[in-house]
C-alpha positions in Angstrom: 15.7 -29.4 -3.0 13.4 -28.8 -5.7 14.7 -24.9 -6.3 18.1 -26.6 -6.5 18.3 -27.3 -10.2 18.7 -24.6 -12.4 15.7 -23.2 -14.8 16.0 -24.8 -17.6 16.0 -28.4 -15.6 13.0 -26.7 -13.3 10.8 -26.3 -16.8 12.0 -29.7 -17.8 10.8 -31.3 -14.4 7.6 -29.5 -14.5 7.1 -30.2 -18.6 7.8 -33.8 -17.3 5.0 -33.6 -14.6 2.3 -32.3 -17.1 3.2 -35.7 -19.4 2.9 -38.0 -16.2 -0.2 -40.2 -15.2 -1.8 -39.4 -12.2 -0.9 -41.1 -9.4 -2.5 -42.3 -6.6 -1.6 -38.9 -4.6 -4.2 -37.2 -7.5 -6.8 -39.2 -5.3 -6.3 -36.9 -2.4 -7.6 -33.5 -1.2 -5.7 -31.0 -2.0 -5.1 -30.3 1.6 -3.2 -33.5 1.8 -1.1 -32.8 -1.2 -0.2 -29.4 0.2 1.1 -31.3 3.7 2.8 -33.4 2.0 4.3 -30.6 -0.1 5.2 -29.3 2.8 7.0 -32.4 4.0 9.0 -32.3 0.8 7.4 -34.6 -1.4 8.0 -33.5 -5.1 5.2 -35.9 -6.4 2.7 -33.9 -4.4 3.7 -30.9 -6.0 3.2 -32.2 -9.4 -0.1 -33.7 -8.4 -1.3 -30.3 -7.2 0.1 -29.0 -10.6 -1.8 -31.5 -12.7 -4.7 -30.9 -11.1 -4.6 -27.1 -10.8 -1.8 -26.1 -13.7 -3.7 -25.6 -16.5 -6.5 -23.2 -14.8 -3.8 -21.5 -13.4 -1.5 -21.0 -16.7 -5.1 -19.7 -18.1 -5.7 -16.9 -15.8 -1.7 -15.7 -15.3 -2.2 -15.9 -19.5 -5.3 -13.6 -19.1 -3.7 -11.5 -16.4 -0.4 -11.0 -18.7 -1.5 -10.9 -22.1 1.3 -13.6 -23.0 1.7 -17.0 -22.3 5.4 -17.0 -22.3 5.3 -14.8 -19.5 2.4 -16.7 -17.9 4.3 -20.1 -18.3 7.2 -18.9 -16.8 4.6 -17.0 -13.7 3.2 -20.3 -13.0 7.1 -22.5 -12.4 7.7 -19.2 -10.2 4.3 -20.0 -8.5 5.2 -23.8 -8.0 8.6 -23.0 -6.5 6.4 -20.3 -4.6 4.5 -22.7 -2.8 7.1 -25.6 -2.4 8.8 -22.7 -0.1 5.5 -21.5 1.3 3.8 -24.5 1.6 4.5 -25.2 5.6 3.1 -22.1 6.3 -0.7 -22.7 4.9 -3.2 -22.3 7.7 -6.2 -22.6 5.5 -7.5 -19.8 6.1 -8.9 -20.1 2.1 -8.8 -23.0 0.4 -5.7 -24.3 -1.7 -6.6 -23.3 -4.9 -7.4 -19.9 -4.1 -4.3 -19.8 -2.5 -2.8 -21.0 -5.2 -4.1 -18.6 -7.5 -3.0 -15.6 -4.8 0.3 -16.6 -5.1 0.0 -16.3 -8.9 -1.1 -13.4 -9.1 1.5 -11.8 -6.8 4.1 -13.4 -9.1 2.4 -11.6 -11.8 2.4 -8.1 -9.7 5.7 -8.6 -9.0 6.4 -9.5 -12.4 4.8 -6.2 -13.8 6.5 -3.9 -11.7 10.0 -5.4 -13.2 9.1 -5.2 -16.7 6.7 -2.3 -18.3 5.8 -4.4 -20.9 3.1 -5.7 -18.7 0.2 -3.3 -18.5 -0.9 -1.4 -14.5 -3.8 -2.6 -13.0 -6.4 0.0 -12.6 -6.3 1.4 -8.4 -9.1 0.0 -6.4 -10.4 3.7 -5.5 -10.9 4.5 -9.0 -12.7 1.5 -9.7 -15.0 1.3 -6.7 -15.6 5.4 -7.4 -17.2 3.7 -10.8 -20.9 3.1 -11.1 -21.6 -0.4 -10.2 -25.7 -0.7 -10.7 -27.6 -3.5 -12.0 -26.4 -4.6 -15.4 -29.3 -3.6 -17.4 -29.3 -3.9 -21.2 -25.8 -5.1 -21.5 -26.7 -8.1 -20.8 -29.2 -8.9 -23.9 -26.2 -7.5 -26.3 -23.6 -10.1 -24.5 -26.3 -12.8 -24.8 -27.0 -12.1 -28.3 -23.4 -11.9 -29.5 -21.6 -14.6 -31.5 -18.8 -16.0 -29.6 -15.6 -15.5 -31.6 -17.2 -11.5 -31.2 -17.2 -11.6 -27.2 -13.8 -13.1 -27.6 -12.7 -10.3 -29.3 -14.3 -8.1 -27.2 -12.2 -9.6 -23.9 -9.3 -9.7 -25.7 -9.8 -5.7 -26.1 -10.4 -5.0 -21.9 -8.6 -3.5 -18.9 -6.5 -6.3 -17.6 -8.5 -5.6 -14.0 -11.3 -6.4 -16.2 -10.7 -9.3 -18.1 -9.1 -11.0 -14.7 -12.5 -10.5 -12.9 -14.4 -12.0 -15.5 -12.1 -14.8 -15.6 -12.4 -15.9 -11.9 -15.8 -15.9 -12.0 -17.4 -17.4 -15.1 -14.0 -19.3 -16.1 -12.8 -20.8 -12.7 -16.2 -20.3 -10.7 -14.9 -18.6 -8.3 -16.9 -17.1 -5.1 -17.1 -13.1 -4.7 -15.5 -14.0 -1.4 -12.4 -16.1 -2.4 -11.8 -13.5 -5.4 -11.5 -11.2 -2.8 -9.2 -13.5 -1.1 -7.1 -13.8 -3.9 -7.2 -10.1 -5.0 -6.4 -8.7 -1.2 -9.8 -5.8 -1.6 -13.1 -6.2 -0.3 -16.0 -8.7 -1.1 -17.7 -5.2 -2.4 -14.9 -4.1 -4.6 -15.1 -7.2 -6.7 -18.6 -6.7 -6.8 -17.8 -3.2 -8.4 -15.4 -4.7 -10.5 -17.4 -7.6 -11.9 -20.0 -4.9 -12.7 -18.2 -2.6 -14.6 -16.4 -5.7 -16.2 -19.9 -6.7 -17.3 -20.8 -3.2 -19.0 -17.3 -2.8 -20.4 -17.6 -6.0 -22.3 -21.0 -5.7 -23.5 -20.4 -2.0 -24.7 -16.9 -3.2 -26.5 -19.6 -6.6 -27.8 -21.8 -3.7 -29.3 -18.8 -2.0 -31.0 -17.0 -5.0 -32.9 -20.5 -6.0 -33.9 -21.2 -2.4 -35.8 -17.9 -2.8 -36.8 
């Protein structure tokens, strides 16, 4: 069993799986990797890994603020979903799973190490003001991008996760809500103030 081997030789098999060609498993759905994850085959697995690794190893790296951390978050989340992988019912689809498990990795993560920064509580951020954008928008569209870069680097990690799903990964309101367990409204909320935070921290490294 793949959760067999000890971490080091986990890292290895997975650092081996990102050098690999595709094979003819990365011509399938990922709904017929995940069955046949589910049946035990390992090259599944690191077919769904090549194809959704790297997006994943982004956002955990957003959500964590190191990649070290987020490297580690994402062989957690493949050995996640080889255990969890019989019990899909696709109810969203795999990637958004996926990502779901990830980001429960990186909750649980957090609450083991206080190195990680809290994520701000839903109440308080749906009590925020989430109107139309408004102005922000002309200061994020007029900004150079190594400024907005900056300026994400600087936000709330709720914040710079929200932003990441949907303009990053393309995500739907629907299967952020999915992955984040709140309501479609919430994200909404979150995506808003996200917005206006980033635009007002735009303004400030520009003066600056």
């Amino acid at each position: 069993m793949v959760w067999s081997v000890g971490r080091d030789r986990w890292a290895a098999k997975i650092r081996g799986w990102r050098r690999a060609e595709s094979s003819a498993a990365g011509e399938d759905t990922d709904e017929v990797l995940l069955r046949g994850v589910a049946g035990g085959d390992q090259s599944a697995l690191a077919a769904l890994y090549r194809r959704h690794g790297g997006s994943l190893l982004a956002y955990l790296t957003g959500l964590t603020g190191d990649h070290g951390v987020a490297e580690e978050l994402v062989q957690n989340t493949l050995l996640a979903v080889w255990r969890a992988a019989p019990g899909f019912r696709g109810q969203s689809s795999v990637r958004t799973w996926l990502f779901a498990i990830g980001r429960r990795q990186a909750a649980g993560r957090r609450r083991r190490d206080s190195g990680i920064g809290p994520v701000a509580r839903d109440d308080v951020l749906a009590a925020l003001a989430s109107g139309a954008p408004g102005p922000e928008a002309v200061a994020l569209a007029r900004a150079e991008f190594a400024v907005v870069q900056a300026a994400v680097s600087r936000l709330s990690t709720v914040h710079r996760e929200v932003l990441h799903l949907v303009f990053v990964e393309g995500l739907s309101f629907q299967e952020i809500a999915m992955i984040n367990g709140v309501p479609v409204g919430t994200v909404k909320s979150r995506l808003s103030n996200a917005r206006r935070a980033l635009a007002g921290a735009v303004q400030r490294g520009e003066e600056g």
